[in-house]
N, C-alpha and C positions, 0 to 999 in steps of 0.2 A: 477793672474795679471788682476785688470781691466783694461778695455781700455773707454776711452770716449766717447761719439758720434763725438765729432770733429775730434779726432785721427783714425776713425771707416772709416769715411767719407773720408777723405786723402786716405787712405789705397785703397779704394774702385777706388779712382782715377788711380792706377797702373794697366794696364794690364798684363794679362798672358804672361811670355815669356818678359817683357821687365826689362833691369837691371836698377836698381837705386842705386843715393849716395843722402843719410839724412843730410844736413847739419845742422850740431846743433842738433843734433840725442837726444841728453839727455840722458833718459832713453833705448832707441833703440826699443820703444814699437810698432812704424809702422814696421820696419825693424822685430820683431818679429812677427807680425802677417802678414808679406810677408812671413817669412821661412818655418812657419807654414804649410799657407796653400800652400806651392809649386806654389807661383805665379811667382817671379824673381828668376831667375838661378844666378844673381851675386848683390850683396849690398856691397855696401861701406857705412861706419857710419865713420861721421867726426865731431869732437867739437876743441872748441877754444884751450881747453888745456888737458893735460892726465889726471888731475884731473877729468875734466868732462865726457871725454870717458869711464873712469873708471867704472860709472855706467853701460851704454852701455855693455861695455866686461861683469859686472858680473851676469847680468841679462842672455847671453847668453852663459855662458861657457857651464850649462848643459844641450845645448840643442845639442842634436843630426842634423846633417842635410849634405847635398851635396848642399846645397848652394854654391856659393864662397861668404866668407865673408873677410872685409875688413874694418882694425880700424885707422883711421889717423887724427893727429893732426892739422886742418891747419885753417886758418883765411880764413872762407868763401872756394870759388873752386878753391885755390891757390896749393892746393896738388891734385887735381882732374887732369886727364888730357884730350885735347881738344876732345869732343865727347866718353868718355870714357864707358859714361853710356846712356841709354837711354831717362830717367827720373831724373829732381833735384827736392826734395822735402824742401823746408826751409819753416819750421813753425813754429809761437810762438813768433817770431822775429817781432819786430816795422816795418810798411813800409818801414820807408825810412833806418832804417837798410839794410832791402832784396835790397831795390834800390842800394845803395851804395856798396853789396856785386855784384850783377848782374852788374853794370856796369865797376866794376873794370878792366875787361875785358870783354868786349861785343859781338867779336869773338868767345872765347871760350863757352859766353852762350847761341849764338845763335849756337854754334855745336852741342849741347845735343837735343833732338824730343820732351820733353816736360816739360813744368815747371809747378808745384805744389805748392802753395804757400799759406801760411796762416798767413797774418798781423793781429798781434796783434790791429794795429791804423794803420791812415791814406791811407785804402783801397783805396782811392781816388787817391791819390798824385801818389800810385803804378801801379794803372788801367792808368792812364796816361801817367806815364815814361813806360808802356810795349807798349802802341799804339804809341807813338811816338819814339819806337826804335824797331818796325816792329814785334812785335808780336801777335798777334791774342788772343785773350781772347774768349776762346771756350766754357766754363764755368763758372760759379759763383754759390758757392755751400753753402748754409745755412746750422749751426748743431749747437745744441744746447750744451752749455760745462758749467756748473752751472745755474747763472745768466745771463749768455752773451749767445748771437748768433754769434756765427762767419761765418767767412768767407770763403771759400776756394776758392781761383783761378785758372783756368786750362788753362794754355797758350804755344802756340804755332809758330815757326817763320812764318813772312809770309813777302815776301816783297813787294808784292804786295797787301795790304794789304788796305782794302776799305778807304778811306778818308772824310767819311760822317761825320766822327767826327773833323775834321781838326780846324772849329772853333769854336769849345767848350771850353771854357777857362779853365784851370787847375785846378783851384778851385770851381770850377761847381757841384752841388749837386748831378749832372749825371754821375760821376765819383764816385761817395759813393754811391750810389744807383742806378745802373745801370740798363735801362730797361728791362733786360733778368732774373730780377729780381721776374719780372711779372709770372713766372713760377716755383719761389722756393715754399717751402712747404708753403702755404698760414698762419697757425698755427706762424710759426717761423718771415715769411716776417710780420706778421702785430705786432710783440710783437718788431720788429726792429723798423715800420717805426713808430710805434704809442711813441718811447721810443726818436727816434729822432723830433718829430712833437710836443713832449711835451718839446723840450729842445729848440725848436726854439719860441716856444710859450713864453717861459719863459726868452728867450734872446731879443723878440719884448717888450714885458714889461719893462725889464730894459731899453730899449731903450727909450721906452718911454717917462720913467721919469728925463730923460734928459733932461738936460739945454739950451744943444746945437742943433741945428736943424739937427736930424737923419731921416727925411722923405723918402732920397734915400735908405739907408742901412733895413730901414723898409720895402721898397717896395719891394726889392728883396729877402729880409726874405719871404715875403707872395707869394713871385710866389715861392719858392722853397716848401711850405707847398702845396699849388697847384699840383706842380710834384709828391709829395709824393703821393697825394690822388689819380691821377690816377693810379698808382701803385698795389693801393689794390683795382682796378674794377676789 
């Protein structure tokens, strides 16, 4: 079984002694390399339907272990129940999918201690809807999986939670690239921000050659290449 660096990386985010449920488990390759190495005493593996758990179960029938393990069909943490586990991990999954499944019930997901998340797209939109429903973003975790850098988010409830970001606006570049950034693997952050600074470059051009007067939407392009660049001092 390989495992990825991004899938490596998740894994790495569970501590010893704390249980999780995989939403959208797949393959069940984190939850396998929890049982492995005797980090969580209890996992629950959840996917949308039995067809896709299916993999899951067959990947782990022969393995030996005193895990508790646990296979359920449910639509996001609809079969989970409130604080059941310690840790949710949902990965692979589009932002604003994870937002939609997180908010379904808000209750139940602030009763679990920590969330594990990895957006495929719209890290931004997700880093936003977890500060503005009291959650604390403790980490942001770079890992290389092909061609792409991903993401991994490590968040936790807070309700008291600093407000220094209050008027950042939702679509703010500071939200996809967030300062705490300044400390991921320099290798990884500059192959991100140098991939995003060539799409913004490329998107002021087309602006450009516009008919219509895009002066403002240009100037704001250039202060966002601006943020990037302190990024990588």
């Amino acid at each position: 079984m390989k495992i990825s660096n991004r899938l490596y990386k998740i894994y790495e985010e569970v501590a010893t002694g704390e249980t999780v449920a995989d939403v959208g488990t797949d393959h069940g390759f984190v939850p396998i390399l929890l049982i492995k190495n005797k980090i969580s005493p209890a996992i629950i593996m959840s996917d949308i339907s039995s067809k896709s758990l299916d993999k899951a179960i067959n990947n782990l029938k022969d393995i030996k272990t005193s895990t508790l393990t646990s296979f359920r069909v449910s639509d996001g943490l609809i079969e989970i129940s409130y604080g059941e586990v310690d840790d949710i991990i949902i990965a692979g999954m589009g932002g604003q999918l994870i937002i939609d499944i997180l908010e379904k019930d808000i209750d139940k997901t602030h009763s679990f201690k920590k969330l594990i998340l990895q957006p495929r797209n719209n890290s931004g939109r997700l880093r936003h809807w977890l500060y503005k429903n009291n959650f604390n973003i403790e980490k942001n975790v770079l890992a290389k999986e092909g061609k792409f850098v991903c993401e991994i988010i490590v968040a936790k409830t807070d309700f008291n939670i600093n407000k220094i970001y209050e008027n950042i606006d939702k679509d703010s570049i500071k939200w996809e690239f967030p300062k705490s950034f300044k400390y991921s693997e320099k290798e990884l952050l500059k192959e991100k921000i140098n991939w995003k600074i060539e799409s913004i470059n490329n998107e002021i051009n087309n602006l450009k050659k516009s008919k219509d007067d895009k002066t403002y939407l240009i100037k704001k392009l250039e202060i966002d290449l601006e943020y990037l660049k302190t990024l990588l001092i």
